[in-house]
MILO-143434 format. One record per residue (C-alpha): residue in one letter; x, y, z negated. Coordinates in steps of 0.02 Angstrom, whole numbers, padded with zeros to 5 digits, always signed. Layout:
N
aXYZ ...
! end
This chain:
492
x+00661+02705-03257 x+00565+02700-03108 x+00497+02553-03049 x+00469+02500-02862 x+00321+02505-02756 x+00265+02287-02752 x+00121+02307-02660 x+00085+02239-02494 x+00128+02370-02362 x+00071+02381-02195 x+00194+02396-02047 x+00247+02579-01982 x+00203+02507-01814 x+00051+02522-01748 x+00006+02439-01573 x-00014+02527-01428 x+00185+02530-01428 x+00237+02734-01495 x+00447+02761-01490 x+00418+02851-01639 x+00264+02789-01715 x+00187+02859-01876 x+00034+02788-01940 x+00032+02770-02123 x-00087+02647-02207 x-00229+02753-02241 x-00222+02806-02052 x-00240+02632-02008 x-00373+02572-02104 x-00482+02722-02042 x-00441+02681-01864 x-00505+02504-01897 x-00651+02575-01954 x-00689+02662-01789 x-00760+02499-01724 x-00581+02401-01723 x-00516+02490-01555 x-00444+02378-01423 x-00253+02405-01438 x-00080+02314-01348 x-00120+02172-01419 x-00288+02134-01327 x-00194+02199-01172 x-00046+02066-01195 x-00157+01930-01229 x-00255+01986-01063 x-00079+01973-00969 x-00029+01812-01048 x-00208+01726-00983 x-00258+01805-00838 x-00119+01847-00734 x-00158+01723-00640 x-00287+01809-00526 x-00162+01899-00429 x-00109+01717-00355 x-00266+01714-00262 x-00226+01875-00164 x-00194+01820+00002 x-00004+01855+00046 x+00025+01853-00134 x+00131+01701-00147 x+00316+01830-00069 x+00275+01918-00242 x+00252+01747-00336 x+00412+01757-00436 x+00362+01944-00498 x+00199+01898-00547 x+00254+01730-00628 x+00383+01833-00740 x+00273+01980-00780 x+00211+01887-00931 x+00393+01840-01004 x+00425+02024-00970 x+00292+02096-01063 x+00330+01997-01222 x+00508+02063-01198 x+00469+02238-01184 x+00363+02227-01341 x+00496+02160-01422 x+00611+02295-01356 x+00486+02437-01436 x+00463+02330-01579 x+00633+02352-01632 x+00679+02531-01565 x+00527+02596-01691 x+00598+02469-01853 x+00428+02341-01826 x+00513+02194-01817 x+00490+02058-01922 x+00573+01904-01983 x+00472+01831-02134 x+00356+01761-02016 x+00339+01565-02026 x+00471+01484-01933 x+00540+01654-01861 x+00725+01606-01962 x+00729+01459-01865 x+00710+01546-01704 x+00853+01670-01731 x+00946+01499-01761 x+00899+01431-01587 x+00953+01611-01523 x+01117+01602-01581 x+01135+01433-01540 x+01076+01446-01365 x+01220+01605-01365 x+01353+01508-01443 x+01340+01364-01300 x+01383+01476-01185 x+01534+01451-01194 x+01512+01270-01172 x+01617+01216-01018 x+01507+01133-00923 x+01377+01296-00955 x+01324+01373-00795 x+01366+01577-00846 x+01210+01664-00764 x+01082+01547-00768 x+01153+01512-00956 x+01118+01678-00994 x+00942+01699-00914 x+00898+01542-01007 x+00944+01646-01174 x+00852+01788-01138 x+00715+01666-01077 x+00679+01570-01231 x+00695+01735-01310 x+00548+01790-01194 x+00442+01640-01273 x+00478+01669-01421 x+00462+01851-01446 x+00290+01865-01514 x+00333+01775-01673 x+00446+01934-01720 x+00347+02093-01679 x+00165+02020-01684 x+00108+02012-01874 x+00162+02202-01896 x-00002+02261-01814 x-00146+02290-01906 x-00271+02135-01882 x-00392+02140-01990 x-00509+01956-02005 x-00631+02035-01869 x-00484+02087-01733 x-00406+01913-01777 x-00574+01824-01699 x-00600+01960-01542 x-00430+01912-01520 x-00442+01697-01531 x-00622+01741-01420 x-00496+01823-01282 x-00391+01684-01298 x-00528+01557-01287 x-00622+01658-01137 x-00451+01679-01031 x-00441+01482-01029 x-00634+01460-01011 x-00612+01573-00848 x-00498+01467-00786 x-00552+01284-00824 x-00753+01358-00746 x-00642+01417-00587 x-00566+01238-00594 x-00737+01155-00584 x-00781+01277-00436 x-00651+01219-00373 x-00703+01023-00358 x-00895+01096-00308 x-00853+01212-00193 x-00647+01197-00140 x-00652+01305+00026 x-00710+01463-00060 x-00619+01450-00247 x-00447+01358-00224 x-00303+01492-00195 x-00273+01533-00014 x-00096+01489-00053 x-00009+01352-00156 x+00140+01378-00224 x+00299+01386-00087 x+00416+01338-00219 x+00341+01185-00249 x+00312+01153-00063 x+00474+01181-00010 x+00538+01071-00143 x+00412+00940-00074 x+00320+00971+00067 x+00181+00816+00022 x+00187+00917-00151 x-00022+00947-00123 x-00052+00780-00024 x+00023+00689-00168 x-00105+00769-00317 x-00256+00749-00199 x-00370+00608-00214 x-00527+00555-00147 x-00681+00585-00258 x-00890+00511-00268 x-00952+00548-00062 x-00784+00535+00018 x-00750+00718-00077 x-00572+00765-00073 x-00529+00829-00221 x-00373+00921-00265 x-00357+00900-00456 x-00396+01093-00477 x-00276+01229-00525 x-00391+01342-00609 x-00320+01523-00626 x-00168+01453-00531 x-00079+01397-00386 x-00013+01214-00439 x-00135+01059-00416 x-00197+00997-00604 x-00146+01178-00689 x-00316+01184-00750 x-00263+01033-00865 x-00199+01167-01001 x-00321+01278-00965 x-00457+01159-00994 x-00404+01071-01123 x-00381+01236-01246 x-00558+01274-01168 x-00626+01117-01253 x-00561+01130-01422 x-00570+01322-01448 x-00745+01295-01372 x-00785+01121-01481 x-00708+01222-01665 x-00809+01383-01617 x-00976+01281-01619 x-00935+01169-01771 x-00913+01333-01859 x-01055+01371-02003 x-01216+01466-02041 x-01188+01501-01834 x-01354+01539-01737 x-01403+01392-01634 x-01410+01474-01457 x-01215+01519-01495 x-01163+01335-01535 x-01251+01273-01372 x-01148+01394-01272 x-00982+01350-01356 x-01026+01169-01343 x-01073+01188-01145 x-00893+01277-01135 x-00820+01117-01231 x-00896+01004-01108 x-00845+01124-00949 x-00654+01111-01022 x-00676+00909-01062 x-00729+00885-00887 x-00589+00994-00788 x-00448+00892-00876 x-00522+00716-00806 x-00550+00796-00651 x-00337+00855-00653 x-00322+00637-00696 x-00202+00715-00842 x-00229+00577-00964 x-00114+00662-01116 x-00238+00796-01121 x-00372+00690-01162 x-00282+00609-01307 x-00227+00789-01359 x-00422+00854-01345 x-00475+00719-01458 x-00347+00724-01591 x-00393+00905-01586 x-00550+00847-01635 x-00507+00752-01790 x-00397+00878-01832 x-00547+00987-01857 x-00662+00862-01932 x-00509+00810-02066 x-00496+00997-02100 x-00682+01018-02142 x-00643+00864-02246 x-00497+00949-02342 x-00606+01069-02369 x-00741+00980-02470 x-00877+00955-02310 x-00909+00762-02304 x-01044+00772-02229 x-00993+00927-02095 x-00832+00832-02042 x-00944+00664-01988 x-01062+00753-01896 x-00910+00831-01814 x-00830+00663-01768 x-00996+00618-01710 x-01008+00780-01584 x-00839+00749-01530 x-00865+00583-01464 x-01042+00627-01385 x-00949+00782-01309 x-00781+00663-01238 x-00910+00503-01171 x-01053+00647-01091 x-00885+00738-00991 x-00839+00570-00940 x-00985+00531-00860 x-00986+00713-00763 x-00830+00684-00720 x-00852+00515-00634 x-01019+00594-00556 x-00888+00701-00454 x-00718+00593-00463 x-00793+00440-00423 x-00691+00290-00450 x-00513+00377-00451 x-00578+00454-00610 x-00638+00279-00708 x-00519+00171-00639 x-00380+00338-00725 x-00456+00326-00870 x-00516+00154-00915 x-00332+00087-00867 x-00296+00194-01036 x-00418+00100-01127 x-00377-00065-01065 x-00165-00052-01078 x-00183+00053-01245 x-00143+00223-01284 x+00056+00178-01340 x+00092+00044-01185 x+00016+00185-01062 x+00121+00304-01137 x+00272+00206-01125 x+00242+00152-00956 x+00240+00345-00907 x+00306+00495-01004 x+00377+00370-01126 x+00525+00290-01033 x+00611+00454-01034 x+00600+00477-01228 x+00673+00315-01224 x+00820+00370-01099 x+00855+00523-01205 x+00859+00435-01368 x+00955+00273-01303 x+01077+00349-01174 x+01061+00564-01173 x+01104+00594-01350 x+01259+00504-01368 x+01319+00590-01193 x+01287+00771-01246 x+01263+00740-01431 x+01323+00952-01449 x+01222+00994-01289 x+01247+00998-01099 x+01282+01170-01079 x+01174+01316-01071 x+01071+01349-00885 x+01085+01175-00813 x+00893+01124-00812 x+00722+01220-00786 x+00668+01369-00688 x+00816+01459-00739 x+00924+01336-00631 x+00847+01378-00485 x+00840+01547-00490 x+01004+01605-00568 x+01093+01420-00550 x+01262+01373-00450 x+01194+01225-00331 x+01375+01211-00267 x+01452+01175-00429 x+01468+00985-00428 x+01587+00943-00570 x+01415+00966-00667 x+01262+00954-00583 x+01099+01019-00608 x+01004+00915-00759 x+00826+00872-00733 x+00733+00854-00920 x+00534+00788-00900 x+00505+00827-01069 x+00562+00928-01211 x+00634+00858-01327 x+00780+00813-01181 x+00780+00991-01136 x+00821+01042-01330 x+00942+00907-01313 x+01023+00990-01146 x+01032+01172-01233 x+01084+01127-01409 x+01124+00958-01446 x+01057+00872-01572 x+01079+01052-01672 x+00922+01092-01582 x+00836+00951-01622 x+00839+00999-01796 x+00806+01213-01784 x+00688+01215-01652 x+00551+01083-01722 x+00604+01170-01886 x+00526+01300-01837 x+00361+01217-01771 x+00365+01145-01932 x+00381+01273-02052 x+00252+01374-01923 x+00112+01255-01933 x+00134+01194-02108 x+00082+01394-02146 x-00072+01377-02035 x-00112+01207-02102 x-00119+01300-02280 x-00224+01442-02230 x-00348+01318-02140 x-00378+01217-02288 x-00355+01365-02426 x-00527+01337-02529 x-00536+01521-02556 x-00493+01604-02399 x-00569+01705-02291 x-00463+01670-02134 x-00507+01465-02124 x-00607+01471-01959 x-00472+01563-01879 x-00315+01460-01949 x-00406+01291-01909 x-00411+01360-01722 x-00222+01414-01719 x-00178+01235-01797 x-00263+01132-01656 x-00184+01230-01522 x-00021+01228-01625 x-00047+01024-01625 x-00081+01007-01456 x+00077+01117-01385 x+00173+01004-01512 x+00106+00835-01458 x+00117+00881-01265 x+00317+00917-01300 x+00331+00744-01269 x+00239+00740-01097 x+00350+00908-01032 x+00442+01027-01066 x+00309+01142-01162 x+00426+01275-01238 x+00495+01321-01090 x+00347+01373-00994 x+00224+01538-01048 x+00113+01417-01152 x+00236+01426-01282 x+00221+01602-01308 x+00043+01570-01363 x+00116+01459-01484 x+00206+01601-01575 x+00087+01741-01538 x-00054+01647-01614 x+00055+01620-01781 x+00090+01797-01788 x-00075+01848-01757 x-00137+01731-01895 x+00015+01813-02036 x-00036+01975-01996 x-00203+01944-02014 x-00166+01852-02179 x-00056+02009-02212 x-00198+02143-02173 x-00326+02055-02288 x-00210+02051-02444 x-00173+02241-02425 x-00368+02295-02401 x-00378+02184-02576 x-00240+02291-02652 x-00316+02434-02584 x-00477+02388-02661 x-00415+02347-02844 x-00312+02502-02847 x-00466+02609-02804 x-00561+02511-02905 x-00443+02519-03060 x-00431+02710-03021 x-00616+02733-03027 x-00607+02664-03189 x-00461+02771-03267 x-00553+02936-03190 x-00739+02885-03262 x-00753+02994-03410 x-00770+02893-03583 x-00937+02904-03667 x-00957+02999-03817 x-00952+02959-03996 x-01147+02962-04077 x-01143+03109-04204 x-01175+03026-04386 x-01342+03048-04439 
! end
């Protein structure tokens, strides 16, 4: 009887996108061994992070909602080729769950107070976000791709957080010629409002980075600081390299005080732990306090830059933190609409709102004259979730985040692995799109496709290293049947 093949296979896709692709897994490990050749992926990452350049084209803001949807449309269209050439892929971490917020998101449409069109560009919208967590562990990442493509990660938000501090040092010649219209027709004081007055009489706009909204630098920088702050706690790394990575860290650090976004700072140093309490998992005591110790000379030294240039708007931020405490400033801000949604919002759409009746989607593709039900406005996520879904989504989509970081959690810490640098990176960025859920409404905005393409990248990594093993036995083993067997010694 024949038995079947249980190795670990490697995808029949192979990135850039083929229709009929046909690279079998010989093919592919010699093509890594060409120098690991830039492919789609380093090309969608590029789109994902620096598309924002093209906002600083003057006239550029008539194309704004083109460019601002070329990302969501690239992650489509690789999902489109994914699954015309059979690369699709569902046994990723938390993937199951997301097919289950799919076809919840489609069932609500017929919801009656759904708004049809802007219902159904939310669908294909989350499905947009999403994408990357079904077609991007089929390519071929082996552990050295898997860090040139965290580094282009990490350098797309260093980019912009350094163009954010430009921004504060020298506004006239780096802020965008344009802000955005949408917002300013939605507000005209929209700019006036996030402007503030800085050490010197500066004006300072909190900076957009690699964007055209005041304080979009926040993310930016605050990905900048712990990509930057996990790159130069990481081992048996030459001196001159941590110093750099560290300088980045402190760059990052210093944008998000200068954007006054005080969640980021609480998000940069739980980041921070999380990376010392990894090292501790791991069995380095003494590594994960020297870590807690750079981490706190990293947050107070940014401070103090950041004040240099903020001047009192900056302290008097920040210290009013310190003095109310982290859970009474919370709940004086972002926190009084948890409360809303969990004491009044859930038991008036405990099965959902309707589909298309908050977000972007609403005012692109929404019905603004349909007043038996209004537009909904959601300031974080977890009352967006509850607008979609109900509480149905409360339970599949942070299922998914679950199930996805729990597997990135167990490759960081795994004692023998060869991917814990990498997976400890993925899990503080994972942690930090989780924990700013409850300042807005993460998931629906292009962040969250980092989310998923990062946990892809990370399985298919994981996936790439356990079939070079097999590989590597099998050769190995067949070596060993093929060596001919030494002879018998006559008998003297």
């Amino acid at each position: 009887m024949l038995m079947s093949d249980q190795s670990p296979q490697p995808s029949s896709f192979v990135f850039p996108v083929a229709l009929q692709p046909a690279v079998d897994e010989q093919a592919a490990q010699q093509s890594v061994g060409r120098g690991e050749p830039w492919g789609w992926l380093e090309l969608f990452v590029f789109s994902q992070l620096l598309w924002g350049v093209l906002l600083f084209i003057p006239g550029s803001q008539a194309y704004r909602t083109y460019i601002r949807a070329f990302p969501y449309a690239a992650s489509l269209m690789a999902l489109v080729a994914c699954a015309r050439s059979g690369a699709t892929d569902t046994a990723v971490p938390g993937a199951r769950w997301i097919m289950a917020v799919i076809v919840l998101l489609i069932a609500n449409l017929v919801h009656e107070e759904t708004w049809m069109m802007s219902g159904i560009a939310q669908v294909v919208f989350q499905l947009a976000i999403a994408a990357p967590v079904f077609w991007g562990a089929r390519a071929w990442i082996t552990p050295a791709r898997l860090e040139r493509l965290m580094l282009l990660i990490f350098l797309g938000n260093m980019a912009s957080a350094a163009v954010g501090l430009l921004q504060v040092y020298y506004p006239s010649t780096f802020l965008p010629p344009q802000f955005s219209t949408f917002a300013l027709k939605v507000n005209p004081e929209f700019v006036n409002s996030l402007t503030y007055v800085g050490s010197g009489d500066r004006v300072i706009i909190r900076p957009p980075g690699l964007s055209d909204l005041p304080g979009g630098a926040a993310v930016a920088g605050t990905i900048t600081a712990l990509f930057g702050f996990a790159l130069a706690m990481r081992p048996h790394q030459h001196k001159i390299w941590k110093a750099i990575y560290a300088a980045a860290a402190a760059v990052g650090i210093t944008v998000v005080y200068l954007t006054q976004v005080r969640s980021m700072i609480l998000m940069i140093l739980g980041g921070m732990m999380v990376v010392a309490l990894v090292r501790l998992r791991r069995g380095r005591v003494v590594q994960s306090g020297w870590i807690a110790a750079a981490a706190a000379t990293l947050v107070v030294g940014s401070f103090v830059w950041a004040v240099t240039l903020g001047g009192e708007s900056v302290h008097e931020r920040f210290m009013g933190m310190v003095d109310d405490g982290v859970v009474q400033s919370y709940q004086d801000n972002r926190g009084i609409f948890l409360d809303y949604t969990f004491r009044e919002l859930v038991y008036q759409y405990p099965l959902g709102a309707g589909v298309g009746r908050w977000g972007m989607m609403t005012q692109y593709f929404g019905d603004s004259t349909n007043w038996q039900h209004p537009a909904l406005w959601a300031e974080i996520q977890p009352t967006g979730w509850l607008f979609d879904g109900g509480i149905f989504m409360w339970i599949f989509y942070p299922g998914a985040l679950f199930v996805a970081t729990r597997y990135t959690y167990k490759q960081a810490v795994d004692p023998g692995g060869t991917l814990n640098d990498y997976a400890e990176m993925v899990l503080v960025m994972q942690l930090l799109l989780i924990g700013l859920c409850f300042t807005g409404p993460v998931f629906n905005t292009q962040v969250g496709i980092l989310f998923w393409l990062s946990t892809a990248m990370l399985v298919g990594a994981a996936r790439t290293v356990a079939i070079e093993a097999w590989n590597s036995e099998v050769q190995e083993e067949t070596e060993n049947d093929l060596r001919p067997e030494p002879e018998a010694a006559e008998p003297a």
